[in-house]
C-alpha positions as a Markdown table, in Angstrom:
| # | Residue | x | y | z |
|---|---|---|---|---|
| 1 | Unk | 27.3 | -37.3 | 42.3 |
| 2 | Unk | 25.2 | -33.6 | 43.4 |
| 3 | Unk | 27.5 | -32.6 | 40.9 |
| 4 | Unk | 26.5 | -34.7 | 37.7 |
| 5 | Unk | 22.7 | -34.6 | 39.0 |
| 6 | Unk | 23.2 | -30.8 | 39.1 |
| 7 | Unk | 24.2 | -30.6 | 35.3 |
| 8 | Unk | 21.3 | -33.2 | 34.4 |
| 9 | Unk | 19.1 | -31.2 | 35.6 |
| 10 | Unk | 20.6 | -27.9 | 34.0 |
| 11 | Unk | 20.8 | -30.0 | 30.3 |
| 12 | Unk | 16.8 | -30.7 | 31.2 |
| 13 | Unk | 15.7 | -27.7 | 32.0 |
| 14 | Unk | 17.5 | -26.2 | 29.0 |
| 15 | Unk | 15.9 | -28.4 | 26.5 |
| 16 | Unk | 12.5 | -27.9 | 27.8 |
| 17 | Unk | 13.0 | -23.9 | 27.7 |
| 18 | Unk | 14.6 | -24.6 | 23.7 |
| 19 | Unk | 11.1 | -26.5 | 22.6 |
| 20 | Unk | 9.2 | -23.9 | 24.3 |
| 21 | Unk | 11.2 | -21.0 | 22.2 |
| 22 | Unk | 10.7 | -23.1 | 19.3 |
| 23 | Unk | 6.6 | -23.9 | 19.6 |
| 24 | Unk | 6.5 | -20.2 | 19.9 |
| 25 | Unk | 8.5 | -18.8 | 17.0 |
| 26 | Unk | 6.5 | -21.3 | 14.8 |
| 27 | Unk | 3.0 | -20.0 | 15.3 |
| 28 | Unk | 1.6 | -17.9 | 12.8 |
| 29 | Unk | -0.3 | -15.0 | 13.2 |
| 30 | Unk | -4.3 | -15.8 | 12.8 |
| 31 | Unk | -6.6 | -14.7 | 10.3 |
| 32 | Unk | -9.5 | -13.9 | 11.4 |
| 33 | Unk | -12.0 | -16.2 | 12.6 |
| 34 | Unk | -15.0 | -16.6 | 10.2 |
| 35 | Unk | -18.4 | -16.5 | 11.6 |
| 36 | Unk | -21.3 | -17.7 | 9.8 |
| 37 | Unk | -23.5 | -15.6 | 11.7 |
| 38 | Unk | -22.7 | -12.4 | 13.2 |
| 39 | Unk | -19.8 | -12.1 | 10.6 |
| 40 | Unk | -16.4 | -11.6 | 12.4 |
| 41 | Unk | -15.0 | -8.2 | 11.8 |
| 42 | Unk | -12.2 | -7.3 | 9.4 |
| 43 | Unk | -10.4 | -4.2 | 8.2 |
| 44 | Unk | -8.5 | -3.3 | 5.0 |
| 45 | Unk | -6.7 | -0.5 | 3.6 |
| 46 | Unk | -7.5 | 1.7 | 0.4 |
| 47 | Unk | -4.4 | 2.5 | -2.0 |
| 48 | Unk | -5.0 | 6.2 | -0.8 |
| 49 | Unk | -4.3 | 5.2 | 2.4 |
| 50 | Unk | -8.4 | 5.4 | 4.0 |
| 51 | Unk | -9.3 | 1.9 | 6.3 |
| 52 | Unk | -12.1 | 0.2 | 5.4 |
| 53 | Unk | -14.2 | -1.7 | 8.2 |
| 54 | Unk | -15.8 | -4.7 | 7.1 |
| 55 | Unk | -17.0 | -7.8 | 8.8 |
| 56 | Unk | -16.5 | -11.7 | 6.7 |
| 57 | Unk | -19.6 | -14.1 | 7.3 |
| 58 | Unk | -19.0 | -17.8 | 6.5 |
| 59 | Unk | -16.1 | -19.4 | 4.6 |
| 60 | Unk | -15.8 | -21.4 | 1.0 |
| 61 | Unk | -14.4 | -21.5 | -2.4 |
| 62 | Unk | -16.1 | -19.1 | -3.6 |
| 63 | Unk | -16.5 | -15.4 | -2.0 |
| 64 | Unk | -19.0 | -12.9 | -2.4 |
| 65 | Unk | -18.9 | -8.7 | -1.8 |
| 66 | Unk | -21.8 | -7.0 | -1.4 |
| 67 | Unk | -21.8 | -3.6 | -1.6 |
| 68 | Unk | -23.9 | -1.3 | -0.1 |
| 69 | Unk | -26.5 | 1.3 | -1.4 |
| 70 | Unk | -26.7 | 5.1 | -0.6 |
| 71 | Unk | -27.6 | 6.1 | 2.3 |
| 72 | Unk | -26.9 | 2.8 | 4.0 |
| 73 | Unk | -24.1 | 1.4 | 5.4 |
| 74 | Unk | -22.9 | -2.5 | 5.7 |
| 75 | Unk | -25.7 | -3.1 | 8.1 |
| 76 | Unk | -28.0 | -2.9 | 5.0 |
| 77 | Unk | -26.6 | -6.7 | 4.0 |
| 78 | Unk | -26.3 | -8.5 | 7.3 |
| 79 | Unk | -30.2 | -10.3 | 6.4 |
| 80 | Unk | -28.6 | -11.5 | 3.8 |
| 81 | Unk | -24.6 | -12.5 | 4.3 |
| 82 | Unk | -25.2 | -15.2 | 6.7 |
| 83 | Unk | -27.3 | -17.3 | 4.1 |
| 84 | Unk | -24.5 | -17.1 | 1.5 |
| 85 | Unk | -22.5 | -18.1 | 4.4 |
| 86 | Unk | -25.2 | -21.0 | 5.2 |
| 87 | Unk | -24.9 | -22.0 | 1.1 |
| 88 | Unk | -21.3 | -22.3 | 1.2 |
| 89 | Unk | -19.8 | -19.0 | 0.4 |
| 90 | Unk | -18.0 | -16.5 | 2.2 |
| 91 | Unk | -19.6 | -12.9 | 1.9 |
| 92 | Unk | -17.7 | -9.9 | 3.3 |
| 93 | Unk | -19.8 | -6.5 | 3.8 |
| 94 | Unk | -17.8 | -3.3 | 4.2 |
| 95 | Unk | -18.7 | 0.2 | 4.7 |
| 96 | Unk | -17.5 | 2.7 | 2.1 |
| 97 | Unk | -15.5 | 5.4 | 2.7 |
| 98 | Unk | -17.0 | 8.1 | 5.3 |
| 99 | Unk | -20.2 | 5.4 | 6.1 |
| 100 | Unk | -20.0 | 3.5 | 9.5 |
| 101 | Unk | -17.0 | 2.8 | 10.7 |
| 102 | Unk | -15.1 | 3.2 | 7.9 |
| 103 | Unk | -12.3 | 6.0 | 8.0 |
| 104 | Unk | -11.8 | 9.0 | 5.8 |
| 105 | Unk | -15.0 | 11.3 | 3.8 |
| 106 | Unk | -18.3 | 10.5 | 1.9 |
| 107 | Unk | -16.4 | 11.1 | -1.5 |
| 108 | Unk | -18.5 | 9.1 | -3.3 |
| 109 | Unk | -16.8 | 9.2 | -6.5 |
| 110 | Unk | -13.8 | 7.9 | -5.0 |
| 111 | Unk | -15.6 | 4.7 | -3.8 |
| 112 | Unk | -14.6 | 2.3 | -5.9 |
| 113 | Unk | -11.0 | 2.5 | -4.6 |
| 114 | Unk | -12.6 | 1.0 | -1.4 |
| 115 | Unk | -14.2 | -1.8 | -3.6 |
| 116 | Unk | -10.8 | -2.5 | -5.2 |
| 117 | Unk | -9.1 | -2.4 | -1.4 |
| 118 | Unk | -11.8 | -5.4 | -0.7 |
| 119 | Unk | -11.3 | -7.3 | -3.8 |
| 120 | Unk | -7.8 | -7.3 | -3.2 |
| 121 | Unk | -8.3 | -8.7 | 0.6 |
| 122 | Unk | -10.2 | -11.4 | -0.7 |
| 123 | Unk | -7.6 | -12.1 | -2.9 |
| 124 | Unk | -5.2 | -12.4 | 0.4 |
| 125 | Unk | -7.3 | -14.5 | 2.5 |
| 126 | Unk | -7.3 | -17.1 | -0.5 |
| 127 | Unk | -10.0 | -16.6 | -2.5 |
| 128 | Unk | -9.5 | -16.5 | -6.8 |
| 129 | Unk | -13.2 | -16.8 | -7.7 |
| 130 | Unk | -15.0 | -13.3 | -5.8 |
| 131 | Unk | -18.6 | -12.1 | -7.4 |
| 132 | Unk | -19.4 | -8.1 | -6.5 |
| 133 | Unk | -22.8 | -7.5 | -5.6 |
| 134 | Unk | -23.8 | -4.3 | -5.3 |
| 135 | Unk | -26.8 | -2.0 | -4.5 |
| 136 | Unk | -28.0 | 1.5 | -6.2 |
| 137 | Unk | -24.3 | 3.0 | -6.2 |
| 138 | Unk | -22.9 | -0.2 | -4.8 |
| 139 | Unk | -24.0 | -1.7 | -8.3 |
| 140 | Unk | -22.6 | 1.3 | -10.1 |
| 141 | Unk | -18.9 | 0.6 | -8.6 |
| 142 | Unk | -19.2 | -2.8 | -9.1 |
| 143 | Unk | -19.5 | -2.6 | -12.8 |
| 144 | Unk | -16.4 | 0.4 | -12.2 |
| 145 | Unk | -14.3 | -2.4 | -10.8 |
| 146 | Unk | -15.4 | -5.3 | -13.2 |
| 147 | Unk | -14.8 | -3.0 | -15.8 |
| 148 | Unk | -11.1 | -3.5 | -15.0 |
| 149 | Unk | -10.1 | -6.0 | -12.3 |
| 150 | Unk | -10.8 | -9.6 | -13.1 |
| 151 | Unk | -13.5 | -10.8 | -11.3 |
| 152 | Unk | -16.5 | -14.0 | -11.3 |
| 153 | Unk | -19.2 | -12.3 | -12.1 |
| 154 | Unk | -21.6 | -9.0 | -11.4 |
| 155 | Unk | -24.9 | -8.7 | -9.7 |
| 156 | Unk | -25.9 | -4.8 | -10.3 |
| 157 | Unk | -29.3 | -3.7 | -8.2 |
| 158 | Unk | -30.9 | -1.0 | -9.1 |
| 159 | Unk | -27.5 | 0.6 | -10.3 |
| 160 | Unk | -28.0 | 3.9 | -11.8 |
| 161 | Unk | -25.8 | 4.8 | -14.5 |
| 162 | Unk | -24.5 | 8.0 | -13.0 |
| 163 | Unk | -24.2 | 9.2 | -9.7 |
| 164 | Unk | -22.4 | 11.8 | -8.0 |
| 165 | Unk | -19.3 | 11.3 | -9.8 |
| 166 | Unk | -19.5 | 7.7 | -10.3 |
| 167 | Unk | -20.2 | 6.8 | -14.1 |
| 168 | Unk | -20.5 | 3.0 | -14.9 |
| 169 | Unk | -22.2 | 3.4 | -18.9 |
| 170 | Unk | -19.1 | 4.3 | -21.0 |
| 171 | Unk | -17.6 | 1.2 | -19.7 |
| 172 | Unk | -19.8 | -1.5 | -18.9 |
| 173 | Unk | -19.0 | -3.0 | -22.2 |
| 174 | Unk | -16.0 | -3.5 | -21.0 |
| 175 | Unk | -17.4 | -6.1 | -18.1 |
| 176 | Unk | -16.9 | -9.2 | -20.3 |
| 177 | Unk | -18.0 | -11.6 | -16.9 |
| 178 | Unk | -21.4 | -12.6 | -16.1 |
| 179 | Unk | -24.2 | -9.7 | -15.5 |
| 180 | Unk | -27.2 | -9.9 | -14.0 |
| 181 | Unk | -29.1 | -6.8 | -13.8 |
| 182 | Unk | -31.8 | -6.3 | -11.2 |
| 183 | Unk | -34.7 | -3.5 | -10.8 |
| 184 | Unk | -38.0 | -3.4 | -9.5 |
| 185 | Unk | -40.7 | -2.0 | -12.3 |
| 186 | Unk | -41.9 | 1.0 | -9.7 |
| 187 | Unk | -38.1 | 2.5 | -9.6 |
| 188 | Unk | -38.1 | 3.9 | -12.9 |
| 189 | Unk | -35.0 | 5.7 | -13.1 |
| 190 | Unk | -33.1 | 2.3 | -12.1 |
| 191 | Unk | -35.5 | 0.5 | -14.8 |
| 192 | Unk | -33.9 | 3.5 | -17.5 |
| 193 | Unk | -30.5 | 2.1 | -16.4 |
| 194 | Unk | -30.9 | -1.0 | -16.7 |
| 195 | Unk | -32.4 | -0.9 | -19.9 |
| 196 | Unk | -29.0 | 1.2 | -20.9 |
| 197 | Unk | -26.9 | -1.2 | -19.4 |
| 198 | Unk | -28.3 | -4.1 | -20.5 |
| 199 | Unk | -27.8 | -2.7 | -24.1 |
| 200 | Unk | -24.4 | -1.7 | -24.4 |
| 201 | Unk | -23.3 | -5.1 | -22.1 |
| 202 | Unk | -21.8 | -8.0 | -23.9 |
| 203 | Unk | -22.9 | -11.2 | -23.6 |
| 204 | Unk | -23.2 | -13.4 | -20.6 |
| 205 | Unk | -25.8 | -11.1 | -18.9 |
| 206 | Unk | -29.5 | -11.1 | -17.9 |
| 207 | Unk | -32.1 | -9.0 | -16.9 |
| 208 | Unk | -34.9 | -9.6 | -14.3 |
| 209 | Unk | -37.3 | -7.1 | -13.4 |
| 210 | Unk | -40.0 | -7.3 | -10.1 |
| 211 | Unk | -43.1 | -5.7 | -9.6 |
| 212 | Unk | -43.3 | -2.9 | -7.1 |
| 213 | Unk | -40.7 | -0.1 | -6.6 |
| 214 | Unk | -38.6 | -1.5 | -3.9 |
| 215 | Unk | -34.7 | -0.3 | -4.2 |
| 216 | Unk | -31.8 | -1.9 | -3.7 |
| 217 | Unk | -31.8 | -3.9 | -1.1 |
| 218 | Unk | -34.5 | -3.0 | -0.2 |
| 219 | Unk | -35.8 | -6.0 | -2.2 |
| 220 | Unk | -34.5 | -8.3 | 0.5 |
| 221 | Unk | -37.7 | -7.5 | 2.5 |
| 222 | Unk | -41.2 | -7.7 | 1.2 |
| 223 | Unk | -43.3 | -10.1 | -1.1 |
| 224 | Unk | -40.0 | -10.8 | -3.4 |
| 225 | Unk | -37.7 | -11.3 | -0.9 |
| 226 | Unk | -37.4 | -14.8 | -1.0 |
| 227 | Unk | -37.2 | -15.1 | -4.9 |
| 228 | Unk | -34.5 | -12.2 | -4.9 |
| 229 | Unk | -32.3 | -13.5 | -2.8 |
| 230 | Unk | -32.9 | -17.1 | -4.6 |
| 231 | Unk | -32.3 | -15.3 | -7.7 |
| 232 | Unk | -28.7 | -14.4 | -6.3 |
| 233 | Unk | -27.6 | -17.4 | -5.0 |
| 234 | Unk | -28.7 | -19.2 | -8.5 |
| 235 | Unk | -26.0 | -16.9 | -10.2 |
| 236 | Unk | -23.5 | -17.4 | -8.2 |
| 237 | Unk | -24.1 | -20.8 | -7.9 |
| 238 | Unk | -24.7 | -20.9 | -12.2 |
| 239 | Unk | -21.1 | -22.4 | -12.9 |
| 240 | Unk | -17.4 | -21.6 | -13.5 |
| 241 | Unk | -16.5 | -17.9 | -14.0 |
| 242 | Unk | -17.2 | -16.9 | -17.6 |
| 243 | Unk | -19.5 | -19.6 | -18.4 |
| 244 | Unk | -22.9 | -18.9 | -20.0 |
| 245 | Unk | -25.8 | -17.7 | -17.9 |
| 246 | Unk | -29.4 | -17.9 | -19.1 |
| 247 | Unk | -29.4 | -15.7 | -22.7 |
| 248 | Unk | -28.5 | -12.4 | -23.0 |
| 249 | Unk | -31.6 | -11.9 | -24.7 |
| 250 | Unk | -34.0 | -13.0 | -21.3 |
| 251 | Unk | -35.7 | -10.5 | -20.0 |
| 252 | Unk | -37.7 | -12.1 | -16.9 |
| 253 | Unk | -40.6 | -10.1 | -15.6 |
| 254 | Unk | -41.6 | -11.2 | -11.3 |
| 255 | Unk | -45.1 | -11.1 | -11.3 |
């Protein structure tokens, strides 16, 4: 009788130590967890091998990079990441090569391989329809990358045509997905490029132009703020990727 209670006890034991095993070989490894907030913080890696810190606010359907302008860093966009993530979308901010806590040099002509790096793990975490929004040279490599990665659409702020290596004009026309081009009136070489832009871009694109001379993001603080950021969130919001915007021919004025 010890004997047979013995060996019951054995056969129990084992079976609870098998389930356990077996819980733990099925769990998969987390992503990580969104925050609609503070942004929970991420990492990628470029082709060239540089890591790329970022941080993911929110979660959604539809996701949405911003880019940050020169001199800035990431920081530039956390006003404005949580209230996509508030709308619905999930925004992801990184710091470009060199800026932050991003690994490798300030090459800046090599920065839209870090763009591409973040498209890509967007792509991973799920998402198929991702709009880049850029700033100043954060524009200019978001047109670089539309230009030949498939993406929703392209917000470009005060996105010079040329700078330090990165040159966005010769193939713009080749960004056949939604545009919308952004300057204030007072920054007039950002006004030149967008006036060259917005020629040699095919349709669906717009314009819109505020007073003052505010740059790049800078135009999230200030008397516009709250019609910029609106005026984002309407684009992204404007419909299915490829669909009309407002005509190519609008050229909106903030007064």
């Amino acid at each position: 009788m010890r004997r047979a209670v013995a060996v019951r006890g054995s056969l129990v034991f084992l079976s609870l130590a098998l389930l356990l095993l077996v819980a733990c070989g099925g769990e998969e490894e987390a992503g990580p967890t969104v925050d609609t907030t503070t942004g929970a913080p991420v990492s990628f890696t470029t082709y060239d091998n540089v890591i790329i810190d970022g941080r993911l606010f929110g979660d959604g359907d539809v996701a949405v990079i911003l880019c940050h302008m020169f001199p800035n860093d990431q920081t530039a966009w956390f006003p404005f990441a949580p209230e996509l993530a508030q709308k619905g979308f999930a925004a992801l901010t990184f710091d470009f090569r060199g800026y932050g806590e991003s690994g490798g040099d300030q090459e800046i002509s090599e920065i839209p391989r870090d763009l591409e790096a973040a498209v890509d793990f967007m792509r991973g975490q799920g998402f198929s329809e991702i709009y880049l929004v850029g700033a100043s040279m954060g524009g200019t490599a978001s047109l670089i990358v539309a230009a030949q990665d498939e993406v929703a659409g392209v917000v470009a702020i005060s996105a010079p045509q040329s700078f330090q290596g990165l040159e966005a004009l010769d193939v713009v026309a080749d960004v056949t997905e939604p545009k919308l081009f952004i300057a204030s009136e007072g920054d007039l070489s950002a006004v030149s490029s967008l006036e060259l832009f917005f020629e040699k871009a095919p349709d669906p694109k717009e314009e819109r132009l505020f007073t003052g001379s505010a740059h790049g993001t800078e135009l999230l603080e200030g008397e516009h703020s709250r019609e910029f950021r609106d005026l984002i969130i309407g684009f992204i919001s404007s419909g299915e990727p490829g669909s009309p915007t407002p005509s190519s021919a609008q050229r909106i004025a903030a007064m």
